[in-house]
C-alpha positions in Angstrom: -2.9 4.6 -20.8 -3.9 2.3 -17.9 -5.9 2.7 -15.7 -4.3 2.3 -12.9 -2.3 4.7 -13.8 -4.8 7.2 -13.9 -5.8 5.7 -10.7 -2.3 6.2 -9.5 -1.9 10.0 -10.1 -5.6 10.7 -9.6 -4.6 8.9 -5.8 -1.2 11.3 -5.4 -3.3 14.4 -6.0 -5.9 13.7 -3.6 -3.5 13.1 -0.6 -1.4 16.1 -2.0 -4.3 18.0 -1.5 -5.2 16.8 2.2 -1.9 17.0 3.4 -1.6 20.4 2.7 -3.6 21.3 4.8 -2.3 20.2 7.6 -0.9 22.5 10.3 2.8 23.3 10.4 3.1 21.7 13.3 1.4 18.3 12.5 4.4 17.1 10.2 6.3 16.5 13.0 4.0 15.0 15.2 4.2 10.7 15.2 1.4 8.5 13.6 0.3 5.8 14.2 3.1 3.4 11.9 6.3 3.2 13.1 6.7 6.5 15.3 6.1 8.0 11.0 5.6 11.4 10.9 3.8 12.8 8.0 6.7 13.8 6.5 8.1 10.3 6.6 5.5 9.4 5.3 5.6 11.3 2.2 9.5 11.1 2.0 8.9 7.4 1.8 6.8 7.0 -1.4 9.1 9.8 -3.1 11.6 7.3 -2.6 10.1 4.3 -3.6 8.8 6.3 -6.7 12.2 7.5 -7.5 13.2 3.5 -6.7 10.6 3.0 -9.5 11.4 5.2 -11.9 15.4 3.1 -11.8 13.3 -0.1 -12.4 11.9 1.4 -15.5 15.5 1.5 -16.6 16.0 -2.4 -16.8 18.0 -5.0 -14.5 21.2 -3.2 -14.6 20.3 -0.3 -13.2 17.9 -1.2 -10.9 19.9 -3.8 -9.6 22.9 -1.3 -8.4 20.0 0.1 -6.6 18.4 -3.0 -5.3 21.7 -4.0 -4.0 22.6 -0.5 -2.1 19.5 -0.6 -0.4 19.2 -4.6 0.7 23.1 -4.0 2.4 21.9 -1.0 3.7 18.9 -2.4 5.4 21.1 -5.3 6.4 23.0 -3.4 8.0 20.2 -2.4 10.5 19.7 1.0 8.7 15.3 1.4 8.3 13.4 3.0 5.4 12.9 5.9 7.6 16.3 7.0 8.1 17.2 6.2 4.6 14.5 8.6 3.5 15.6 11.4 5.9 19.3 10.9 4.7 18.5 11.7 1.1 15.6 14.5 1.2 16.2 15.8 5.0 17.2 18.8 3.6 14.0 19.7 2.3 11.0 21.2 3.9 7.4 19.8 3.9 6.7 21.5 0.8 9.6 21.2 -1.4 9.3 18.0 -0.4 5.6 18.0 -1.5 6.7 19.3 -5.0 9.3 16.8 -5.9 6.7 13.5 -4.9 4.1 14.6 -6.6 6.7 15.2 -9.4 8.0 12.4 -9.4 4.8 10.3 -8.9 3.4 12.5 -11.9 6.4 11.2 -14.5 6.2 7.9 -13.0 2.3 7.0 -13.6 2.9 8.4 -17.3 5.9 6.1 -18.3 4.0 3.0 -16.6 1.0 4.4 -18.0 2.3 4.4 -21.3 4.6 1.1 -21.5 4.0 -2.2 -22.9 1.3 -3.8 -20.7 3.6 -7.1 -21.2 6.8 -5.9 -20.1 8.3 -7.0 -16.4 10.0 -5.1 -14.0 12.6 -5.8 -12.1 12.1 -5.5 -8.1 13.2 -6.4 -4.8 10.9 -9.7 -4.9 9.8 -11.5 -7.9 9.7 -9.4 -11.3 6.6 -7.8 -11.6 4.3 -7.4 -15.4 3.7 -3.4 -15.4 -0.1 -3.9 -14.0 0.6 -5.4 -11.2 3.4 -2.8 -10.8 1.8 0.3 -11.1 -1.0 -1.4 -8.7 1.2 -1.8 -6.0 2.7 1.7 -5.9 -1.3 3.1 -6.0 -1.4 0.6 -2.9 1.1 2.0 -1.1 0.2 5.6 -1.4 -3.4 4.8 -0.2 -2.7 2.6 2.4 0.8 5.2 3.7 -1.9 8.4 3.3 -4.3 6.4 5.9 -1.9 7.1 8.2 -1.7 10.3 8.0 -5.7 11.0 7.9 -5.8 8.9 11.4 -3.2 11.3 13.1 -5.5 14.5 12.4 -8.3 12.4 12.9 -10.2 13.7 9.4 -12.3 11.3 7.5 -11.8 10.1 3.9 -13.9 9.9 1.3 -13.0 6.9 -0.9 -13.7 5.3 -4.6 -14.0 2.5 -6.5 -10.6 3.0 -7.3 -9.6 0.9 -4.1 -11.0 -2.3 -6.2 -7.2 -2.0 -7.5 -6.4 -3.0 -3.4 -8.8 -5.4 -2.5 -8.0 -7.0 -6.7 -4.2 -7.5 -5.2 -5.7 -8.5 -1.5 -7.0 -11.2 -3.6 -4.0 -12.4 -5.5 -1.7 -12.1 -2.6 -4.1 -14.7 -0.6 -2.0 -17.9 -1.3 1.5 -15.6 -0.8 0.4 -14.4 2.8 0.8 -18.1 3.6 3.7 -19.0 2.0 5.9 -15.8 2.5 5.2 -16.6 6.2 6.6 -20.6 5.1 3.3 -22.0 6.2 1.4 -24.6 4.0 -1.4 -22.5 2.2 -5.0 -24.3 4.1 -7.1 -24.4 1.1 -8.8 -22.5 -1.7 -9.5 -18.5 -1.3 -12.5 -17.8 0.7 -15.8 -16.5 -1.2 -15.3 -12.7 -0.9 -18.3 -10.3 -1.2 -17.9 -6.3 -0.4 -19.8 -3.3 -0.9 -17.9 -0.6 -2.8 -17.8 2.8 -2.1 -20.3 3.8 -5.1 -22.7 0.5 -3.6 -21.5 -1.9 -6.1 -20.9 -5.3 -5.1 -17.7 -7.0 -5.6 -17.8 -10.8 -5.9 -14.4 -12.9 -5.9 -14.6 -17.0 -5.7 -16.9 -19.7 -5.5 -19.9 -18.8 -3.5 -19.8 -20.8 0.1 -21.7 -20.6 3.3 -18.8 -22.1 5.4 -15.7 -19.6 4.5 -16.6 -16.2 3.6 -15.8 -12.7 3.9 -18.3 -9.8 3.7 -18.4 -6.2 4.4 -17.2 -3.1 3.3 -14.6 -2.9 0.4 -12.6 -0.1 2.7 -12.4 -2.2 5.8 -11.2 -5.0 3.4 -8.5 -3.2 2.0 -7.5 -2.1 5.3 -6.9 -5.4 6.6 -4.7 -6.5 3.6 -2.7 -3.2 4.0 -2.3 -3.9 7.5 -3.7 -0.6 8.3 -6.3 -1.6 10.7 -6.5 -5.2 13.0 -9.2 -7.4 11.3 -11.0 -6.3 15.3 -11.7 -2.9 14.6 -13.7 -3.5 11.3 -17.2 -4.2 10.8 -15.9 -7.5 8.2 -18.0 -10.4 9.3 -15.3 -13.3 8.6 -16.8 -17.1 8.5 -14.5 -20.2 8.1 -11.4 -21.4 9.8 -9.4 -20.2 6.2 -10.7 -16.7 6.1 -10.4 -16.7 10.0 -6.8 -17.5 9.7 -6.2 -15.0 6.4 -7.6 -12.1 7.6 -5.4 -12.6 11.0 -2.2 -12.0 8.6 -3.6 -11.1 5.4 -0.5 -8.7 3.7 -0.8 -8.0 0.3 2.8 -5.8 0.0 5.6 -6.9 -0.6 8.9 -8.2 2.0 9.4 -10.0 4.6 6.4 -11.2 7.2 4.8 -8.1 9.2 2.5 -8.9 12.0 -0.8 -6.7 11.8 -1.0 -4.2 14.0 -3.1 -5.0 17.7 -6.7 -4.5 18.3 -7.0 -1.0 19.0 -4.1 0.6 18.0 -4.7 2.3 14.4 -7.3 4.5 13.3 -8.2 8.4 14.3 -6.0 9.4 16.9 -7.9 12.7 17.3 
């Protein structure tokens, strides 16, 4: 098994657990992505799980689903609508049920595959790693959102290093998703895990760095927080420039969101 993987479902069944906690009436009220309410939110990564699980399937079927979901969104439909469409008749906990469900069979067959098979997605294919990294991703950075809007801290682990690991890989792509030339080799990253570890990536340099906390990192790349309203002490004219776009998921360019604007909202 890999473990990500673990890292996946051991992820889904922490935010399972927070969210339900929440108050009836919080799952309608907005956070602070995209007017998102919790349940949007969730409804989201069921989907993109479920989108998942097709991908396992090979080309052929994933592409029938690719290709429903690109005209749809080309058609000025959003993620958020789609998601409503196809659970909206489910409340917050059947809803609850069915993710962590599906999230459950999901980490188990990636879990479980060839580590050097490729999957077919909506970018580049991706080798089952790098896969299963990028749903854990999403369900950590998507759950932030929903710990702002109650305003309840988070503990965190080392299992984050899978985010800032694809931070890292995704430094050259930020540039040229955005069709900008990339300005040089990746700064020298240093950050203090959660357990007080310290992660190292690149040559060591005084004139382009990035230090700090392995959370406020990974925020950054996720676009959950503006490089401002993090305690990451950035050096260099290349990790200036990074961290002011850094996204490490996948799609089109998305601006990070302005100073002040995401984190506890009570």
């Amino acid at each position: 098994m890999l473990q990500v993987s673990v890292d996946f479902r051991e992820e889904v069944d922490e935010l399972h657990g927070f969210v339900q906690t929440l108050k009836p009436e919080d799952w309608e009220r907005e956070t602070g992505f995209m007017q998102w309410t919790p349940w949007d939110v969730i409804a989201h990564l069921h989907y993109f799980d479920l989108v998942s699980m097709t991908a396992l399937e090979g080309e052929e079927a994933f592409s029938s689903e690719r290709n429903a979901l690109i005209q749809a969104i080309g058609a000025g439909r959003t993620n958020k609508e789609l998601a409503r469409e196809r659970f909206g008749d489910l409340d917050a906990a059947g809803l609850l049920g069915q993710w962590r469900s599906t999230a459950h069979s999901l980490a188990e067959a990636l879990g479980s595959s060839d580590p050097k098979r490729r999957l077919p997605w909506f970018g580049p294919d991706m080798g089952v790693q790098m896969f299963m990294t990028a749903r854990y991703m999403e369900t950590w950075a998507h759950g932030q959102e929903i710990y702002d809007l109650v305003g309840a801290s988070r503990s965190h682990t080392d299992r984050i290093k899978n985010i800032a690991t694809i931070g890292m890989k995704t430094f050259g792509w930020t540039f040229v998703n955005r069709k900008m030339e990339v300005p040089g080799p990746p700064p020298y990253v240093v950050l203090s895990a959660p357990s007080g570890e310290t992660w190292e990536w690149n040559e060591p340099s005084e004139s382009e760095s990035i230090r700090g906390t392995a959370v406020d990192f990974c925020q950054v790349v996720t676009q959950g927080r503006n490089i401002a309203d993090t305690t990451l002490q950035v050096t260099g004219p290349i990790a200036t420039q990074w961290m002011s776009i850094a996204q490490c998921f996948a799609g089109g360019p998305v601006d990070p969101p302005a100073p002040g604007t995401r984190g506890p909202q009570s």
